[in-house]
C-alpha positions as a printed Julia matrix, in Angstrom:
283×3 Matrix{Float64}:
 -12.6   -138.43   -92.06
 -11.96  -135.03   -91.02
  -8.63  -134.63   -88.75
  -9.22  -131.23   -87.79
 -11.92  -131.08   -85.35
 -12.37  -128.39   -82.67
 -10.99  -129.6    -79.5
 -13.14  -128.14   -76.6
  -9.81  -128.04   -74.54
  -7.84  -125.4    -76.56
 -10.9   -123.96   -78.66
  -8.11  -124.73   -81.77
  -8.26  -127.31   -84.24
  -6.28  -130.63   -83.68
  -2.55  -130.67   -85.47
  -2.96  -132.77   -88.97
   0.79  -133.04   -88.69
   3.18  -132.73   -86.09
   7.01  -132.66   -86.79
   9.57  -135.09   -85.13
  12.11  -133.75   -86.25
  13.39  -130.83   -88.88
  12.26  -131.3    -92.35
  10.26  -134.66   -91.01
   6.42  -134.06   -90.14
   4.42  -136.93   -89.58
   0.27  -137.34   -90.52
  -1.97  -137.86   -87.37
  -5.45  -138.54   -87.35
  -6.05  -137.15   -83.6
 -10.65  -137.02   -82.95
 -12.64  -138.35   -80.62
 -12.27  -137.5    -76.86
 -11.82  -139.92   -73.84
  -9.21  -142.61   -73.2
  -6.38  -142.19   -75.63
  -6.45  -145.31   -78.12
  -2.81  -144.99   -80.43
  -3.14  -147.15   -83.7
   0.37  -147.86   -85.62
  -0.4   -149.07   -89.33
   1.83  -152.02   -90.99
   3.64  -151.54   -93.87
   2.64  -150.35   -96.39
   0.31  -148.93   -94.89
  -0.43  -145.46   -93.37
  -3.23  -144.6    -90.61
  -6.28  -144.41   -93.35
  -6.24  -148.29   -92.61
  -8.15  -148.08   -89.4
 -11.11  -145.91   -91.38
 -13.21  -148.78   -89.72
 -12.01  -148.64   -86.31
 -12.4   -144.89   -86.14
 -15.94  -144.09   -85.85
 -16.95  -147.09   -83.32
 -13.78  -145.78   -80.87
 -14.43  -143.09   -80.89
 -18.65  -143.36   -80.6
 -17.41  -145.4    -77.81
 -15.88  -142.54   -76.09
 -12.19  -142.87   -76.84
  -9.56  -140.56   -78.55
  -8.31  -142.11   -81.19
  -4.66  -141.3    -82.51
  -3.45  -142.99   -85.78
  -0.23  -142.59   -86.48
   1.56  -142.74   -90.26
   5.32  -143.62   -89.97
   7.54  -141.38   -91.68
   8.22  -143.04   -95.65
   4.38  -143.85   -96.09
   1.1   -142.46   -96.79
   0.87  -138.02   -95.85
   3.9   -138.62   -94.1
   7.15  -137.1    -95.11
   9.56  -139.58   -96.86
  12.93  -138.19   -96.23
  16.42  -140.51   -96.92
  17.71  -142.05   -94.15
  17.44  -144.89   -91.02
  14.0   -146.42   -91.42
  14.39  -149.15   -88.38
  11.85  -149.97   -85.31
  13.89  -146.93   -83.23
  13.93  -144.32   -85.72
  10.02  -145.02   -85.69
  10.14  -145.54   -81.68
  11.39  -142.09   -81.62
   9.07  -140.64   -83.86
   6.07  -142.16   -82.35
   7.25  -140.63   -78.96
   7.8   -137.5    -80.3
   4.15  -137.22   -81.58
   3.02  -138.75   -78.05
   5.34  -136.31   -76.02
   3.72  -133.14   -78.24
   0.44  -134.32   -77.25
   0.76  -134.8    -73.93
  -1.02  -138.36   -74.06
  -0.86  -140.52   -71.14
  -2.33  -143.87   -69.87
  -2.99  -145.23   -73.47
  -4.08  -148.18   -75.19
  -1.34  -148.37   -77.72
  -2.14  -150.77   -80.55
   0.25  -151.44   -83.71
  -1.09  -154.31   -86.91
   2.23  -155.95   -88.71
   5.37  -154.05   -88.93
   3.53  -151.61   -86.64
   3.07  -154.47   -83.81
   6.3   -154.39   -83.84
   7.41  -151.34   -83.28
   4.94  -151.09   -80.87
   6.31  -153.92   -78.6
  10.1   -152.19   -79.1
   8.35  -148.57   -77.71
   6.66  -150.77   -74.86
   9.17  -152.52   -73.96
  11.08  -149.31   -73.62
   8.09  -146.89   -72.22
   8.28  -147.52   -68.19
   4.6   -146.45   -67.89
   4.96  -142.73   -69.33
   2.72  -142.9    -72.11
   1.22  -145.9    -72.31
  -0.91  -148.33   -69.7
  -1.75  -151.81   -72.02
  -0.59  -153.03   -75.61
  -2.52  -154.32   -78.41
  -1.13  -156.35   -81.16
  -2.43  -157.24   -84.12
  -1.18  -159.5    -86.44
   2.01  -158.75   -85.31
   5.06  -159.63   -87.39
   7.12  -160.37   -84.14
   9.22  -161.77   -82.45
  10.78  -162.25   -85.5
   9.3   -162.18   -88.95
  11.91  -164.2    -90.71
  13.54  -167.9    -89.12
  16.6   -168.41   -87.49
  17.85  -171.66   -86.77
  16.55  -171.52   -83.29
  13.31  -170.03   -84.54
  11.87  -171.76   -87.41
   8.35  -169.95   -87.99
   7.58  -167.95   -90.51
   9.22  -166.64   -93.64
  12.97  -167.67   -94.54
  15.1   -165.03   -95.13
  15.08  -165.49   -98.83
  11.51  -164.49   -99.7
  12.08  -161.53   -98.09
  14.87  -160.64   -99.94
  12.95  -161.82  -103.28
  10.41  -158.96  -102.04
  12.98  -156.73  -101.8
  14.27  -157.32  -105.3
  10.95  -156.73  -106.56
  10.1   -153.8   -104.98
  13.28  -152.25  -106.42
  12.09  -153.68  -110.06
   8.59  -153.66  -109.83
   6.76  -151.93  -106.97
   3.36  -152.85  -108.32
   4.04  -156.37  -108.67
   4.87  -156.25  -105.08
   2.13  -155.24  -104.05
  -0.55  -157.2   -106.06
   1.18  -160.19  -104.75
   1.0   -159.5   -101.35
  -2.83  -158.11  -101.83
  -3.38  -161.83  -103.31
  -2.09  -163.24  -100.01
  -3.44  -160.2    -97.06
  -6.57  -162.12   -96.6
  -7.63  -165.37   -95.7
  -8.74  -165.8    -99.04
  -8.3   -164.0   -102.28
 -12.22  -163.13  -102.24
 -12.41  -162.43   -98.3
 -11.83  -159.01   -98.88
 -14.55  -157.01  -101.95
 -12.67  -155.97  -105.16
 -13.28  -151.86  -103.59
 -11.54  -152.57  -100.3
  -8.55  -154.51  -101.83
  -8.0   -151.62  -104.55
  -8.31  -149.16  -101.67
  -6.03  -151.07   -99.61
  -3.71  -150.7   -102.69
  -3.82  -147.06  -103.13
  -2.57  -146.43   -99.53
   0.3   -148.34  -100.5
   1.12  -147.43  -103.2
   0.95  -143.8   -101.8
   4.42  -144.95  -100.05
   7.7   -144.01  -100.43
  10.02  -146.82  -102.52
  12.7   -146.32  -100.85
  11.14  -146.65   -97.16
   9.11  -149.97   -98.42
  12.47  -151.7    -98.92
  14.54  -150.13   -95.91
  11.46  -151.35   -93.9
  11.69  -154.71   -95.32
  15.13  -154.71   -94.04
  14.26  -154.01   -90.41
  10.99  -156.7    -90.69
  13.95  -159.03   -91.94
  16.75  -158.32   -89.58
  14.61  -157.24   -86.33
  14.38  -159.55   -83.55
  12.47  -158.67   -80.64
  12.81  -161.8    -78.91
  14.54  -159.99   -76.14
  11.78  -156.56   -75.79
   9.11  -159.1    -74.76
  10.31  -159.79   -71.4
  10.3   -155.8    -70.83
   6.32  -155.48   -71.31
   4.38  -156.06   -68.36
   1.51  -153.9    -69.24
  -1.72  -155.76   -70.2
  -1.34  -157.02   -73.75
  -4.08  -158.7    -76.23
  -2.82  -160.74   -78.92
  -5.15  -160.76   -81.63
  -4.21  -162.67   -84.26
  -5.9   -164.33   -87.72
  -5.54  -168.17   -87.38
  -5.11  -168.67   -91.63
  -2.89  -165.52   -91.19
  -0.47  -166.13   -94.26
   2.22  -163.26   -93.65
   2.46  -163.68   -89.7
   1.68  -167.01   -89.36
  -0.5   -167.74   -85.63
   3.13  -169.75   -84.38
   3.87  -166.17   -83.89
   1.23  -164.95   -81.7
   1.95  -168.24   -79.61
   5.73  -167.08   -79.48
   4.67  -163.67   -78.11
   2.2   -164.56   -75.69
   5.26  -167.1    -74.61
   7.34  -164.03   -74.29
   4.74  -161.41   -72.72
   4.08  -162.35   -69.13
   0.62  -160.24   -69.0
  -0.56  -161.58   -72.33
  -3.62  -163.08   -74.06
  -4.59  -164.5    -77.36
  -7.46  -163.54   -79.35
  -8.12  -165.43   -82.27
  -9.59  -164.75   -85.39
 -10.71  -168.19   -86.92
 -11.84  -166.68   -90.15
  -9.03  -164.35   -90.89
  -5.79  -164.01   -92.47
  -3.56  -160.76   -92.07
  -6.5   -158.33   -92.42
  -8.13  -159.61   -89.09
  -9.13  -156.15   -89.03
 -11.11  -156.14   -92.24
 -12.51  -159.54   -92.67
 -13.87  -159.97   -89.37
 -14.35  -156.0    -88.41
 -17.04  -156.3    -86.13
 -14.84  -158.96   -83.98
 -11.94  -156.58   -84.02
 -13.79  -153.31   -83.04
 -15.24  -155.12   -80.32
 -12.3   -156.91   -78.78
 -10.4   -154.07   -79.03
 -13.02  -151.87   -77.02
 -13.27  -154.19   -74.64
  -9.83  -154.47   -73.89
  -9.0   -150.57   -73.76
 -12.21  -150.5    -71.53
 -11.2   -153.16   -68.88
């Protein structure tokens, strides 16, 4: 999809990339006009992922922003902090430049995450609901008072073999994005793997880091914006005990779930997902 389309407002075309900060420009797909819809990939991942969300937002009169996180896809991949504030920042930064207000801000993964860190921490100036989607919060990895999830040690085993064998990585975690390992065609997984591999090595692992040290548990009583929870019940990566824990944690929160999905809720059951997620940045 084309980013730079003529925006009526300024005659110009729309910024492909806008810098946070020196030496660090981040890729924005920015089209569409209406109510400002801001999508935050997971890792791996970069913006391409929502190529099917794009067109029905913005056909349903919305603006839709996708934002890649510094380390992955277009993005620049400089050294340095890659935890939920650095990105916070960043995602502000891009939000401030644009001048975006009253959004629907939605984040899938690692980017539900950070998402629920920048709302918790918003007040109201750039964003009006939340939408998560197959969040990896409140915590990715257990604790002993938090026993969902991953233990700490397969996350460290992925961070071994990113930093021996990238590849490997990811093919294993392609086998187990889905509800199945056939729910998703053999053209959208190896598309799913480009984009990833299209990362930065360095930013996989130091994002790893923050998925396995990050808890969040204490952002969610902070949110009091409208917030959908849509979440893949045979979700293998973010188990469903987590949705439960956030909408336990969000006071203006709802579940949606996906009965049929795994991780890629937005994939396997598009159609679902498009609609939901209109009808909840519509309400």
């Amino acid at each position: 999809m084309k980013n730079l389309l003529d925006n009526p407002m300024t005659g110009m075309a729309r910024a492909e990339y806008i810098e946070v900060e020196p030496n660090v420009r981040l890729h924005v797909t920015d089209a569409g006009e209406g109510r400002p819809i801001v999508l935050i990939p997971g890792w791996p991942l970069s913006d391409e992922m929502y190529e099917y969300q794009y067109n029905d937002l913005i056909n349903t009169n919305f603006r839709v922003i996708g934002i890649t996180l510094r380390g992955f896809g277009k993005s620049n991949k400089p050294y340095g902090a890659y935890n939920y504030d650095v990105h916070v920042a960043d995602i502000k930064k891009v939000l401030d430049t644009l001048e975006i207000k009253d959004a629907v801000l939605g984040g899938f993964s690692m980017g539900g995450s950070i998402a629920i860190r920048f709302a918790a921490q918003d007040n109201g100036t750039h964003i009006a609901k939340l939408a998560l989607f197959g969040a990896a919060a409140p915590i990715w990895t257990q604790r002993t008072d938090f026993p969902y999830n991953l233990p700490i040690k397969a996350v460290d085993d992925l961070i071994e073999l990113n930093n021996t064998d990238r590849p490997k990585l990811l093919s294993n975690f392609g086998k187990i994005f889905s509800a199945t390992e056939t729910a998703l065609n053999e053209g959208i997984g190896n598309w799913l793997n480009t984009i990833n591999l299209s990362a930065s090595s360095y930013a996989t692992a130091q994002c790893l880091i923050a998925l396995r040290d990050t808890d969040l548990r204490k952002d969610l009583p902070k949110i009091t914006i409208p917030t959908v929870i849509m979440h893949g019940k045979k979700d293998k990566i973010c188990s469903f005990d987590l949705a439960e824990q956030m909408k336990a944690g969000i006071s203006n929160s709802h579940i949606v779930a996906f009965e049929n999905s795994g991780h890629s809720l937005f994939l396997e059951e598009t159609k679902k997902f498009n609609k939901e997620l209109i009808k909840f940045a519509g309400n």
